[in-house]
C-alpha positions as CSV (number, residue, x, y, z in Angstrom):
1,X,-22.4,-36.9,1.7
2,X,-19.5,-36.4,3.7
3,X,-17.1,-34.4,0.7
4,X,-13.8,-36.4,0.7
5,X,-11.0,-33.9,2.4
6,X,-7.1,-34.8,2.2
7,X,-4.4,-33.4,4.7
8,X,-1.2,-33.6,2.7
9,X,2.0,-34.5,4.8
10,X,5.6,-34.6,4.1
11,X,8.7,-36.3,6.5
12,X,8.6,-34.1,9.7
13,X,4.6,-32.3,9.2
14,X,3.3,-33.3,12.6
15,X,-0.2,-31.1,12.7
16,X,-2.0,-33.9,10.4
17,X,-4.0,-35.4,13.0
18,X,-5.2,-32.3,14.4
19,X,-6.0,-31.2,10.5
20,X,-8.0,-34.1,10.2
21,X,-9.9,-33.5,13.4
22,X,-11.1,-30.6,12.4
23,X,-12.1,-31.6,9.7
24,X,-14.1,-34.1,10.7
25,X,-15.6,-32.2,13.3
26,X,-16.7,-29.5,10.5
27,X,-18.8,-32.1,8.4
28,X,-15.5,-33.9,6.2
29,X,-14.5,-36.9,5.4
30,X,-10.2,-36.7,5.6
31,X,-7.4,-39.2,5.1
32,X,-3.7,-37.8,5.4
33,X,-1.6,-38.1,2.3
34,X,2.1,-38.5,2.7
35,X,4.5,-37.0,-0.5
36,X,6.1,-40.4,0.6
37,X,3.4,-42.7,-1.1
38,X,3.4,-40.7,-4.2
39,X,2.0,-41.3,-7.2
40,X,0.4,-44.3,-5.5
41,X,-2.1,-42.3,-4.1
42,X,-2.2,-39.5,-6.7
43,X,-5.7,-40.5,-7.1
44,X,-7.1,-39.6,-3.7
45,X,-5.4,-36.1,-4.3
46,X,-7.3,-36.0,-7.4
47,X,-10.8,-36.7,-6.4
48,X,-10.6,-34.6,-3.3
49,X,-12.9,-32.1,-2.6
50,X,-10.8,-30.3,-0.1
51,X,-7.0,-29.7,0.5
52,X,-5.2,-29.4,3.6
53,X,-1.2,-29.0,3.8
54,X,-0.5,-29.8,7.4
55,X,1.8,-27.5,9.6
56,X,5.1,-28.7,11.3
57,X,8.9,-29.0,10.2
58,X,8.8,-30.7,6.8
59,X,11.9,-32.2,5.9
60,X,13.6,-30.9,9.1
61,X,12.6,-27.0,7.7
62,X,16.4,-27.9,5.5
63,X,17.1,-25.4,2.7
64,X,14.4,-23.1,4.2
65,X,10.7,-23.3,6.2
66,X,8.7,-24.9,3.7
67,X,11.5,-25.0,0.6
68,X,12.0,-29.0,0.0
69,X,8.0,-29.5,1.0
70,X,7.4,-27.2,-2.3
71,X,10.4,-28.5,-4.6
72,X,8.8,-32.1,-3.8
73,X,5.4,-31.4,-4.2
74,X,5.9,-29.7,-7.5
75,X,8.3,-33.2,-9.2
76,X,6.0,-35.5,-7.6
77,X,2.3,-33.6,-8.0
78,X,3.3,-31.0,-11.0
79,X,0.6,-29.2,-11.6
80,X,-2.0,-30.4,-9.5
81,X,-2.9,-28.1,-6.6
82,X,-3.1,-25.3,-9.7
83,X,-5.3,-27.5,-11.3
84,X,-7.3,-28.4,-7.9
85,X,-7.9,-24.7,-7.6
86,X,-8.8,-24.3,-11.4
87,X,-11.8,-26.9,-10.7
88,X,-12.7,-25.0,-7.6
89,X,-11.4,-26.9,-5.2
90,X,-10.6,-25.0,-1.2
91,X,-7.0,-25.3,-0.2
92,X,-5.9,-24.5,3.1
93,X,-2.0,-24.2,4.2
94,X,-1.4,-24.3,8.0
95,X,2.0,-22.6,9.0
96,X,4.6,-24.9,7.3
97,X,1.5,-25.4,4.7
98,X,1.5,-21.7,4.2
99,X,5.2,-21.5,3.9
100,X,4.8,-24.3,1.5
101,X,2.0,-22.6,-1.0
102,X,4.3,-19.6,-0.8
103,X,7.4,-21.3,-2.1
104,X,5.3,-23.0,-4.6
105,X,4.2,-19.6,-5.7
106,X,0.6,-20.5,-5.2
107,X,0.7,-17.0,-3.1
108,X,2.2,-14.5,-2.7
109,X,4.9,-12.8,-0.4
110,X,7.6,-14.3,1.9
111,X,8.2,-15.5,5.0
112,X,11.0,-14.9,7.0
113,X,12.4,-14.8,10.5
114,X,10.6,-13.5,13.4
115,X,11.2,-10.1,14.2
116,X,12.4,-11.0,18.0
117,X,15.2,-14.0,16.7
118,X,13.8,-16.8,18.4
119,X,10.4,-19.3,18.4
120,X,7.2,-18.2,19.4
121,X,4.6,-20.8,20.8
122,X,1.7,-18.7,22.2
123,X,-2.0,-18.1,21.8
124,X,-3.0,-15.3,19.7
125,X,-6.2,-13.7,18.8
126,X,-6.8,-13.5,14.5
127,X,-9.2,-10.3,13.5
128,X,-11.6,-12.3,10.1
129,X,-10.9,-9.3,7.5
130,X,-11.5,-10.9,3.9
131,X,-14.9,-12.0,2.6
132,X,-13.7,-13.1,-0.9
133,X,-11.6,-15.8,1.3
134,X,-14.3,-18.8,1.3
135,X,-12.6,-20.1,4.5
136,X,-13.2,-16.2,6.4
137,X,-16.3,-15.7,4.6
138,X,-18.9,-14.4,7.0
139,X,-16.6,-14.6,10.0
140,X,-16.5,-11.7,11.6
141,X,-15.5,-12.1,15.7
142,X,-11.7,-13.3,16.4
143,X,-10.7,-16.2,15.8
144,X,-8.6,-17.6,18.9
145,X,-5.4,-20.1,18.5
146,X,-2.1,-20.7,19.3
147,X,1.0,-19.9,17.0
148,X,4.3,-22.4,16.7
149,X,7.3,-20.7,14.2
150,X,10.1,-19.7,13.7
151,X,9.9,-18.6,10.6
152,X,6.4,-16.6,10.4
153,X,7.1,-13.3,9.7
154,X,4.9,-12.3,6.6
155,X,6.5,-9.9,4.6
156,X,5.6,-8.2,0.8
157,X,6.7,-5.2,-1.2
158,X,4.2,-2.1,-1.7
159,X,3.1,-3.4,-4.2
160,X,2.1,-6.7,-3.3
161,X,0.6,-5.4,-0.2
162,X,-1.5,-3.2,-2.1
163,X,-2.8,-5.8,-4.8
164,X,-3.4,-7.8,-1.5
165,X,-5.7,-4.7,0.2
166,X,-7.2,-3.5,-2.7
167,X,-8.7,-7.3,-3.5
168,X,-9.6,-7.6,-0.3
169,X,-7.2,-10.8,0.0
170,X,-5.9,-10.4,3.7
171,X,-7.4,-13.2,5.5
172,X,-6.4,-12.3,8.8
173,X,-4.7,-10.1,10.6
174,X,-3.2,-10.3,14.4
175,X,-5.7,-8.4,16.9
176,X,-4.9,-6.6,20.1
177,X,-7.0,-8.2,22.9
178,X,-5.9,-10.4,25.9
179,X,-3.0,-11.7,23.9
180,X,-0.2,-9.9,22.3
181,X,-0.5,-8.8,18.9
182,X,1.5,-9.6,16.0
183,X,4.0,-12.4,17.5
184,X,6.2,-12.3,14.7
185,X,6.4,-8.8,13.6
186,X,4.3,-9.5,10.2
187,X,4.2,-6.5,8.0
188,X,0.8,-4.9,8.8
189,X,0.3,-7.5,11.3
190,X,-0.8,-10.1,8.2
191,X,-1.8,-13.4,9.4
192,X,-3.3,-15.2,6.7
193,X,-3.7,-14.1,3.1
194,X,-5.5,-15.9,0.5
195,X,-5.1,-16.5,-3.7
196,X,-7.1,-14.2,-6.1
197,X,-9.6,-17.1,-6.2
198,X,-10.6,-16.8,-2.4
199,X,-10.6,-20.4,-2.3
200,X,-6.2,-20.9,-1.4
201,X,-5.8,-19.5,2.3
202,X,-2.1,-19.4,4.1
203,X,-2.0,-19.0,7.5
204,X,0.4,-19.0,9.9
205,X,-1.6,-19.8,13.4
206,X,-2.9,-23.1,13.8
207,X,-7.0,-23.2,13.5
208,X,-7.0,-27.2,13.7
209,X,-6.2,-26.6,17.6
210,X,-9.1,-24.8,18.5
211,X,-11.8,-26.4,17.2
212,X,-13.5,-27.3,20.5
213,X,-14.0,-25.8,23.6
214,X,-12.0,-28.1,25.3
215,X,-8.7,-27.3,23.4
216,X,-8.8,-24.3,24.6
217,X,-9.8,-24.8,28.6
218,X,-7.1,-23.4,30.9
219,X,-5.7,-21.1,27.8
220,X,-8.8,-19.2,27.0
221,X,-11.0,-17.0,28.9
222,X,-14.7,-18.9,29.2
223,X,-15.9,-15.5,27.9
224,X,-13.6,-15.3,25.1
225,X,-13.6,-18.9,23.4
226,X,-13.8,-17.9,19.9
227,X,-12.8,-21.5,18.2
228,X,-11.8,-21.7,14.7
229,X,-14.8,-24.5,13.8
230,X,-16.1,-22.4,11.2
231,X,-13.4,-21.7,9.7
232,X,-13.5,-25.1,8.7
233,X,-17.3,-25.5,8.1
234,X,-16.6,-22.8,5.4
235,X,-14.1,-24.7,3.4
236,X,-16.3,-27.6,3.6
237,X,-19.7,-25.5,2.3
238,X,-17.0,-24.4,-0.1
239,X,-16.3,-27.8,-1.1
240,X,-19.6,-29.0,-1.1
241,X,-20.6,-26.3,-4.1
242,X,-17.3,-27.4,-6.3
């Protein structure tokens, strides 16, 4: 059985396709979810097995990367994801995703600007460095995909930062190879970080474009093709034992 996977969307996400490629290449069974056609379809959110909050400029990015997405999501779904997360279920946020399970509080920190003032569209290589995060689990050779934001500079206080190291809840971080590191100037190069659960991940690089070989012909060294597939097969084994 194919576990039933959404990719939630909001007016201006534009990475749900590519969400729902990946997950179907990784063993899912995904339909995309707008905010729009809540509560119709409150339902499918409920009996999902796996959550994906697609990346993109929700609500033109207005108030804030991510802000609206949140405020939405939290009159239209309450509760929910919380409660998705209480019954075990993965959750993955995806650049404007991320920036939305921030503002939501679902984790921690804040991002803001990047350091050099101005978009970054480029391919980066991500370093796996949790293994309580279901999704990096295991992982442990980079991860190779291609960041889009404005607005992806992770940033915590010391304390955060050392609630996040000492619970081994950085996800990723940005690796020096044959790409440059750390695009956005993210505090400790912090790419990803995930919820004291392991099973919430943010991340600001998009996996759902490298789940193939082909995606990344041209951009990617043949030697060097380290595709984000298992990223997703994790959540899904993840999903599979909820």
């Amino acid at each position: 059985m194919k576990p039933p996977a959404i990719v939630l969307t909001a007016p201006g996400t534009n990475r749900q396709n590519d969400a729902a490629f990946a997950l179907e290449q990784a063993g899912a069974a995904p339909v995309c979810v707008d905010l729009l056609d809540l509560p119709g379809r409150r339902g499918e959110i409920e009996q999902a097995k796996l959550i994906v909050i697609a990346g993109g400029f929700s609500y033109g990015d207005a108030l804030g990367s991510g802000r609206v997405f949140a405020l939405e999501a939290e009159r239209l779904l309450g509760d929910l994801l919380a409660e998705k997360v209480a019954q075990g279920t993965p959750i993955l946020g995806v650049c404007n995703g991320f920036q939305m399970l921030v503002r939501s509080g679902l984790l921690p920190g804040a991002l803001q600007h990047n350091e050099r003032g101005h978009f970054e569209c480029r391919w980066v290589a991500l370093q796996p460095s949790s293994q309580l995060c279901v999704w990096t689990k295991g992982l442990d050779e980079p991860v190779r995909c291609p960041v889009a934001h404005g607005e992806g500079r992770y940033m915590a206080g010391n304390a955060v930062l050392e609630q996040l190291r000492s619970e081994d809840r950085v996800a990723f971080r940005y690796a020096a190879d044959d790409y440059p590191d750390n695009p956005n100037g993210s505090v400790e190069a912090i790419a990803g970080v995930c919820d004291s659960t392991g099973l919430v991940l943010g991340m600001m690089p998009h996996p759902e474009n490298h789940v193939t070989e082909r995606q990344g012909r041209g951009m990617v060294t043949a030697q060097k093709r380290g595709h984000a597939l298992p990223l997703f097969r994790n959540g899904v084994l993840a999903a599979r034992a909820s």
